[in-house]
Backbone bond lengths (Angstrom), bond angles and torsions (degrees), N, CA, C in turn:
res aa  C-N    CA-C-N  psi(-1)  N-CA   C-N-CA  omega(-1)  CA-C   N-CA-C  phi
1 X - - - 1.462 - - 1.522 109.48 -
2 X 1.262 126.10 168.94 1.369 134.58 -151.81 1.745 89.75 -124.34
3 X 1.393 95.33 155.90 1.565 111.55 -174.42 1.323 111.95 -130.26
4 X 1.266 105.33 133.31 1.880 126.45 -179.88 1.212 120.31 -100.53
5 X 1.386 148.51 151.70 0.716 153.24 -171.69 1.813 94.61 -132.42
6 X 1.885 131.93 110.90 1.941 119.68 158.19 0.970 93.61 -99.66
7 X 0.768 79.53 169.03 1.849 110.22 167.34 1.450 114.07 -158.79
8 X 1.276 98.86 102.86 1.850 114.44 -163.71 2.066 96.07 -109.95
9 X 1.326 88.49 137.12 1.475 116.33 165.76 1.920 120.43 -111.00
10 X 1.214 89.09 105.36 1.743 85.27 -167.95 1.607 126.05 -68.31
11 X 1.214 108.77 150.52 1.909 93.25 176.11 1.075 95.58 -85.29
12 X 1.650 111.98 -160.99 1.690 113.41 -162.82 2.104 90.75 -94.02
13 X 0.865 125.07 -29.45 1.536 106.39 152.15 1.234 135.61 -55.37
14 X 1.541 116.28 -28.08 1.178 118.66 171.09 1.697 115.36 -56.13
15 X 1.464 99.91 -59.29 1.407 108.44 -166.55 1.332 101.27 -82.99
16 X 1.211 122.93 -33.28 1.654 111.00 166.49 2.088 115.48 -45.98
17 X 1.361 104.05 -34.88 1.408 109.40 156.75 1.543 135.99 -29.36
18 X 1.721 85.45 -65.20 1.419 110.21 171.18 1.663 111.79 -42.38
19 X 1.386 111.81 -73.92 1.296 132.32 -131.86 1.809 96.68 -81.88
20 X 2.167 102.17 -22.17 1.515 83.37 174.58 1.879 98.35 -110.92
21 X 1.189 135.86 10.29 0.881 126.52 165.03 1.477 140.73 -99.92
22 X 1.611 85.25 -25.88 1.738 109.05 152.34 2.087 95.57 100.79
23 X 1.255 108.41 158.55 1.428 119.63 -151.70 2.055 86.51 -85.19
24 X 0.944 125.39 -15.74 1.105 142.62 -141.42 1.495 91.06 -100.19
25 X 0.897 128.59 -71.99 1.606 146.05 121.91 1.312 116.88 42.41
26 X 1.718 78.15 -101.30 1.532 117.59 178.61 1.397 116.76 -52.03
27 X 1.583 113.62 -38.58 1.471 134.03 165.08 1.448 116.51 -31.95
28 X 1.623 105.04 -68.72 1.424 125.89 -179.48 1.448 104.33 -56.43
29 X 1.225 133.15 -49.88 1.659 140.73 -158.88 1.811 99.01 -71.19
30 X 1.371 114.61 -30.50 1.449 128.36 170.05 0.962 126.54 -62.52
31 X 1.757 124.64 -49.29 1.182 118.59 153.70 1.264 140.71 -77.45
32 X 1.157 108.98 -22.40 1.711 121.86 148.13 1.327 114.16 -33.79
33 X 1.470 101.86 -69.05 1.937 90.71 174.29 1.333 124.22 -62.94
34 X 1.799 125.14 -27.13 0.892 108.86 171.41 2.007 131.03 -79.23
35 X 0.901 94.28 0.50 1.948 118.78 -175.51 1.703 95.60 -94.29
36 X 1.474 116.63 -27.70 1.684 124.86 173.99 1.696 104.87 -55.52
37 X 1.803 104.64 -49.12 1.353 110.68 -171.10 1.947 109.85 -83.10
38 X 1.058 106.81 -0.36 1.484 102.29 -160.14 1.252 132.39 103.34
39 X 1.297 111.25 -0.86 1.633 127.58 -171.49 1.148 113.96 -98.90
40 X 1.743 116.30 -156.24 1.420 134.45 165.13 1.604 119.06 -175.97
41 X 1.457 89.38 134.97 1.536 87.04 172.94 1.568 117.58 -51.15
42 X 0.884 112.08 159.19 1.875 131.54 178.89 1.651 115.77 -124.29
43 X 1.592 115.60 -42.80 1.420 115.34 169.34 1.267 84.14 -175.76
44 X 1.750 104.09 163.06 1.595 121.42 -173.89 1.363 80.13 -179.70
45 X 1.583 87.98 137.15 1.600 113.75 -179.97 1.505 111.75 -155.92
46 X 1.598 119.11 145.58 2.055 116.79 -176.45 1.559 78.51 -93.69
47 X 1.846 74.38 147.13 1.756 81.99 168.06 1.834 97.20 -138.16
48 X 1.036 106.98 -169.48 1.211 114.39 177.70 1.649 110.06 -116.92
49 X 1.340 123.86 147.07 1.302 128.69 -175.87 1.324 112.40 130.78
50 X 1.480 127.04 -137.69 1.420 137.54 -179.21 1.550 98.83 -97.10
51 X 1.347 130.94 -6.82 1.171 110.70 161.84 1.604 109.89 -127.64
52 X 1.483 112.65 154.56 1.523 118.14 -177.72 1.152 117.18 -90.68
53 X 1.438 123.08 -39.36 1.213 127.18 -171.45 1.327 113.61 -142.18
54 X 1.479 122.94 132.07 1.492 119.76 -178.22 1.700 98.48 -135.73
55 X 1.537 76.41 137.95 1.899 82.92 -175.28 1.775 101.08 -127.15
56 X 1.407 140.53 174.55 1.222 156.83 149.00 1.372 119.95 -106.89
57 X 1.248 114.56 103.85 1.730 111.59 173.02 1.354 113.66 -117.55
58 X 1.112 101.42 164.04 1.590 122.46 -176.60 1.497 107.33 -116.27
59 X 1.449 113.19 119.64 1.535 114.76 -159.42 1.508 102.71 -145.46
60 X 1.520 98.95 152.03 1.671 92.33 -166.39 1.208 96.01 -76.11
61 X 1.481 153.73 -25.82 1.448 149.11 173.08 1.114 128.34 -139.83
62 X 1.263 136.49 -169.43 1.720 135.44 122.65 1.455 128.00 -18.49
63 X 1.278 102.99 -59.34 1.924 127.66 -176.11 1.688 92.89 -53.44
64 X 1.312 111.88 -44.95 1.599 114.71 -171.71 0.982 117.02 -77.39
65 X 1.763 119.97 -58.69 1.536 113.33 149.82 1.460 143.97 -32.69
66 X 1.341 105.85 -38.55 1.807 114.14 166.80 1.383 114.91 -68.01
67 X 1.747 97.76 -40.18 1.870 84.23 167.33 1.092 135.69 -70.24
68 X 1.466 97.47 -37.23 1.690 96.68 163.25 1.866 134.57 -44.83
69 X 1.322 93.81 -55.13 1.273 142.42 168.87 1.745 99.27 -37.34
70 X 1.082 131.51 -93.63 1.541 154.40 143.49 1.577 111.67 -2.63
71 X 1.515 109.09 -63.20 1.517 95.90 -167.78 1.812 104.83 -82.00
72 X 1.419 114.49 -20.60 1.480 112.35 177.13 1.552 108.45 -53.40
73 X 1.428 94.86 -42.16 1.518 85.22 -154.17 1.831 106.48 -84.58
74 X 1.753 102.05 -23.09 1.816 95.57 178.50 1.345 102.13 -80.83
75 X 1.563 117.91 27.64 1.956 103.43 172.00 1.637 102.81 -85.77
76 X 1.263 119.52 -21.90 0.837 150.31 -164.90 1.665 130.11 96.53
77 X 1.389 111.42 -11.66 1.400 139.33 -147.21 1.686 107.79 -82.09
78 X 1.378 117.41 -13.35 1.351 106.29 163.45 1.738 87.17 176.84
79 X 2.137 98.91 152.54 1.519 78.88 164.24 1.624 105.68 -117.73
80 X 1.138 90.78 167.25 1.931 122.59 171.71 0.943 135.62 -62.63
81 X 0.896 132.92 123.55 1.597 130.51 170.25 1.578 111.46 -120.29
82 X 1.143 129.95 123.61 1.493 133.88 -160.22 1.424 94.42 -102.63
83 X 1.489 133.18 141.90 1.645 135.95 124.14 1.117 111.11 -132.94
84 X 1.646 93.09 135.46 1.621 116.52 163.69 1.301 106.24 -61.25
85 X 2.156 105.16 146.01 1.609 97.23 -174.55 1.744 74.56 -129.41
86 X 1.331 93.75 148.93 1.619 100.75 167.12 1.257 104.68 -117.44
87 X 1.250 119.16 168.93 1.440 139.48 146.96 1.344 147.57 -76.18
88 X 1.590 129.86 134.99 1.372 93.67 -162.03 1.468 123.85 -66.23
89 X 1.368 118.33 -8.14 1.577 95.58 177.59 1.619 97.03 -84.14
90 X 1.264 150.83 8.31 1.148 133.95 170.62 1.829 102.10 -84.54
91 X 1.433 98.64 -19.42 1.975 104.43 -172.25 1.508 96.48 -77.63
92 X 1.219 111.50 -26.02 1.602 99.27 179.08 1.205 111.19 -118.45
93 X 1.307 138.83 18.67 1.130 124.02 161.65 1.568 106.22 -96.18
94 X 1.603 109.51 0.20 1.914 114.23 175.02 1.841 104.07 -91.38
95 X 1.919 94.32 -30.79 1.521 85.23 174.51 1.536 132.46 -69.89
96 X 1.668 105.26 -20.54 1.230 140.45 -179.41 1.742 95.24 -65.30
97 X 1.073 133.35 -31.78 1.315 125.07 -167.49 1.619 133.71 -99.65
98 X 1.206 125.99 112.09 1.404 152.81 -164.05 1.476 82.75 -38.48
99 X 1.385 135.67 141.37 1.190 157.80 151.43 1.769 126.77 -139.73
100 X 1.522 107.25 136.84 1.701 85.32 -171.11 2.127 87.58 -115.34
101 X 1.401 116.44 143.24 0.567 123.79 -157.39 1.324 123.97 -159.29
102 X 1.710 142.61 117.58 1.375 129.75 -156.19 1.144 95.53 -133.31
103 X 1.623 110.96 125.74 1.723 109.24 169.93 1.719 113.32 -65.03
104 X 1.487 90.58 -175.78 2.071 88.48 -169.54 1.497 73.14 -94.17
105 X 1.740 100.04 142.89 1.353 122.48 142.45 1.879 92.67 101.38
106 X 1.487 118.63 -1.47 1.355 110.44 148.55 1.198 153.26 -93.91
């Protein structure tokens, strides 16, 4: 299975969520959706900065990630930011691969 990296910033409903439902909560409701797609959380932690919440899931694809991805953010409650994380044998099995390819301006 393939691994994600969100990173969600909450609106003031979002975190109003938090604060009366508790992080603990919110935790459980996270992996729920991600166990909806076939997945599982891996780690999720609040942080402070431009993002509120960062989680790691394990998802059977893209298709799973976008859903995930998609319904968080049309709840209105925070938005998403998705990255794909590879592995290194996925980093070298892309370096491993024949590509033909011309920079601009060669």
């Amino acid at each position: 299975m393939a691994h994600y990296l969100f990173r969600a910033h909450y609106s003031q409903a979002g975190i109003q969520g938090v604060l009366k439902d508790g992080a603990a909560s919110r935790l459980k409701a996270v992996a729920e959706l991600a166990a909806s797609v076939g997945g599982r959380v891996e780690t999720a932690y609040w942080s402070f900065g431009d993002d509120d919440f960062i989680l790691i899931a394990e998802l059977p694809g893209n298709a799973a990630a976008a859903a995930v991805a998609t319904r968080v953010s049309a709840s209105g409650a925070a938005g998403i930011t998705t990255t794909v994380l590879l592995t290194a044998a996925e980093v070298d099995e892309a370096r491993g691969m024949g590509v033909t390819y011309r920079p601009p301006g060669a």
